[in-house]
C-alpha positions in Angstrom: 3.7 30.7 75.3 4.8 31.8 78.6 1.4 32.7 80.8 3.5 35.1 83.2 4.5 37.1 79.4 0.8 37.3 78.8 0.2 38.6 82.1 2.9 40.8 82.1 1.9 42.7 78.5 -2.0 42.8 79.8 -1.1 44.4 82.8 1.1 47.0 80.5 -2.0 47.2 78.1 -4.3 47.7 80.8 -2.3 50.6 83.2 -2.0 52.6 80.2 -5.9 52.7 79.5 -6.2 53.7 82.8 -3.6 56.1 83.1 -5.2 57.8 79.3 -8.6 57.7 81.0 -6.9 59.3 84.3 -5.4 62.0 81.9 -8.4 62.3 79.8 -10.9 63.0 82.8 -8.1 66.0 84.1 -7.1 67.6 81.2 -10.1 70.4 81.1 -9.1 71.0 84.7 -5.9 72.6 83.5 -7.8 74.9 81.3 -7.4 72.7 77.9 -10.4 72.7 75.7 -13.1 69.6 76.4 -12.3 67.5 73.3 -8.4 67.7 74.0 -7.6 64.0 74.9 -4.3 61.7 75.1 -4.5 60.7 71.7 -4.7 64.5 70.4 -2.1 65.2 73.3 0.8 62.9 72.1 -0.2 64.1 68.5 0.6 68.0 69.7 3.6 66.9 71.5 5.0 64.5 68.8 4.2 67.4 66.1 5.9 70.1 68.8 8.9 68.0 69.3 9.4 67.0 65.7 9.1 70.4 64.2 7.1 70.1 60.9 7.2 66.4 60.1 5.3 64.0 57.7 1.9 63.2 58.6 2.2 59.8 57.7 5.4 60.0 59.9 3.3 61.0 62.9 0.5 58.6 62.3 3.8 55.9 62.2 5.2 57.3 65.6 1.8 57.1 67.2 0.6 53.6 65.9 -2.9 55.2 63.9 -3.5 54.8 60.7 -4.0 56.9 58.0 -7.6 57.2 58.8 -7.4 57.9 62.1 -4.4 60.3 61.8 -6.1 62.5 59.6 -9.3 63.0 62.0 -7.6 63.7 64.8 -5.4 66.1 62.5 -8.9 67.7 61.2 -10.2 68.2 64.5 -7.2 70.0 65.6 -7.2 72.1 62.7 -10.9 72.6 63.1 -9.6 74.3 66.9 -7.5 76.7 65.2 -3.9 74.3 67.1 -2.7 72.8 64.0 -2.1 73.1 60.5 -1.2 71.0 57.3 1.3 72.3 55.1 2.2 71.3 51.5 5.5 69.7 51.4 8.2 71.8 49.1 9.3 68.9 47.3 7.3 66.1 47.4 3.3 66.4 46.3 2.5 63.4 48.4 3.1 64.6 51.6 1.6 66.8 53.9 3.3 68.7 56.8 2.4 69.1 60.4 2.8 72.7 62.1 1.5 74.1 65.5 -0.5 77.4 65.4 0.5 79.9 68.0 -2.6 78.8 70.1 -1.2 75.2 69.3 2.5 76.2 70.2 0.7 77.6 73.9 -1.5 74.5 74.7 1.8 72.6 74.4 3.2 74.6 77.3 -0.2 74.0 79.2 -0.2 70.4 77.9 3.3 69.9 79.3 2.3 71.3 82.6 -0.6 69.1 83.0 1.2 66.1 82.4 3.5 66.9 84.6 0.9 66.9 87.3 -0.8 64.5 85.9 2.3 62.3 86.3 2.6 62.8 89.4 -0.6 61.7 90.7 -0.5 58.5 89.0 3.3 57.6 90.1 2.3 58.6 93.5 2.6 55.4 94.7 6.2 54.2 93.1 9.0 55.2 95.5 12.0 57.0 93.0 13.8 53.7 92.7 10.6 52.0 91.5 10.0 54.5 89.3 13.3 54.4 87.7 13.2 50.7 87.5 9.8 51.0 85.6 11.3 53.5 83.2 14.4 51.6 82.6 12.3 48.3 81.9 10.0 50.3 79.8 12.5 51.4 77.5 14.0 48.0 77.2 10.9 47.5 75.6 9.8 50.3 73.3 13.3 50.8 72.2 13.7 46.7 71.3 10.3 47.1 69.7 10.6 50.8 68.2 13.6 49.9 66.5 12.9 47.0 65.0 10.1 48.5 63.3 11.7 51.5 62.0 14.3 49.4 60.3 11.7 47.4 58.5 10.3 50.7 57.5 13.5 52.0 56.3 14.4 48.9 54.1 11.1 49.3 52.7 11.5 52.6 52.0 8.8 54.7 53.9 11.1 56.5 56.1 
């Protein structure tokens, strides 16, 4: 095993527990309730930008299992943001929608990360910061796609 990978991947690991506990401690500052946090964030947006998926699609997207995925989803249900709908034609699986109060906090959500962004990347000149993006998605996409084949071939897409 190459000791610069493992460097390389905890260094990853550890920027983005920093940057979630960077976004964490601002979000409320941007008027979103006190329990709103990067977890429940990415599960708004990924809900917001997917339309009315699968749960268990979401849960996949986000890397949480079943247990956690359905927490989180109580909790935003609980604030009035989300809710679960039957799906039409198969009794298995349960739909994600936004709530109108859930549709707005994505707009506020959106703006705050945008600032949120910012600040972190404050320090990256625009070429580093496209560099870092581009090296990034070499990554998720080698890794994302590999897994969603998998997924396909064993039928739980």
């Amino acid at each position: 095993m190459d000791a610069d990978a493992v460097g390389v991947t905890t260094a990853i690991v550890r920027a983005a527990h920093l940057i979630d506990r960077f976004a964490n401690g601002r979000l409320p500052a941007f008027g979103l309730p006190a329990g709103m946090s990067m977890p429940r964030v990415r599960l708004l947006l990924a809900v917001h930008e997917a339309g009315r998926p699968r749960m268990s699609e979401v849960a996949w997207d986000l890397g949480v299992t079943a247990r956690t995925i359905t927490t989180m989803v109580d909790a935003l249900e609980d604030e009035g943001v989300l809710i679960r709908q039957p799906h039409a034609t198969d009794r298995r699986a349960i739909l994600l929608e936004l709530t109108p109060q859930g549709a707005a906090q994505v707009e506020t959500i959106q703006q705050a990360l945008a600032s949120i962004s910012d600040t972190v990347l404050a320090p990256l000149t625009l070429a580093e910061r496209a560099e870092l993006a581009r090296l990034l998605t070499v990554l998720v996409e080698r890794d994302d796609g590999g897994e969603r084949d998998e997924r396909d071939n064993r039928g739980e897409g």
